[in-house]
C-alpha positions, 0 to 999 in steps of 0.5 A: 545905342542911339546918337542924339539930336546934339550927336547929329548936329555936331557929325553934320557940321564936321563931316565937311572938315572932315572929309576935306582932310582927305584932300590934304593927303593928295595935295602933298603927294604931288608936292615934291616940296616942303608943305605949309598949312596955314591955319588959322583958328582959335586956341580952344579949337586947336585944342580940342576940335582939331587935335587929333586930326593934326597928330594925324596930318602930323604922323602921314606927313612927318616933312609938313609943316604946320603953322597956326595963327591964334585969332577969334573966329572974325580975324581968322576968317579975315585972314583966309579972306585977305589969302594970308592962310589956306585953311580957317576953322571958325564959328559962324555967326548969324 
């Protein structure tokens, strides 16, 4: 089995998110506190790109909480912009 050109885009475009998950898991190891994660991003993202990393935030970090604001990709990267979310997942436009 061979990954395609498509197959490779896509990995070297989610490795970066991917892989700054990892840090969520220290970042509330530390935190004797309830967390927040605010995220804001658009629905089909949720859907579809992030889902199975937020059941899998959802079942290490029970206590979390998570919270989404529904936005194209221009509010949402204004929102991480202004401080008002600690995490964006946004189309870049050229």
């Amino acid at each position: 089995m061979k990954i395609t050109s498509d197959g490779e885009r896509l990995a070297l475009l989610a490795t970066p998110l991917v892989e700054s998950f990892d840090s969520i898991k220290e970042a509330f190891c530390v935190n004797t506190k309830v967390a927040i994660l605010s995220n804001a991003t658009t629905p089909s993202c949720l859907a579809y790109e992030l889902r199975g990393a937020v059941e899998t935030v959802r079942l290490l970090f029970p206590e979390a909480k998570l919270a989404f604001h529904d936005r194209n990709s221009p509010a949402a990267l204004e929102l991480l912009e202004k401080g008002e979310v600690d995490l964006t997942v946004a189309e870049r436009f050229a």
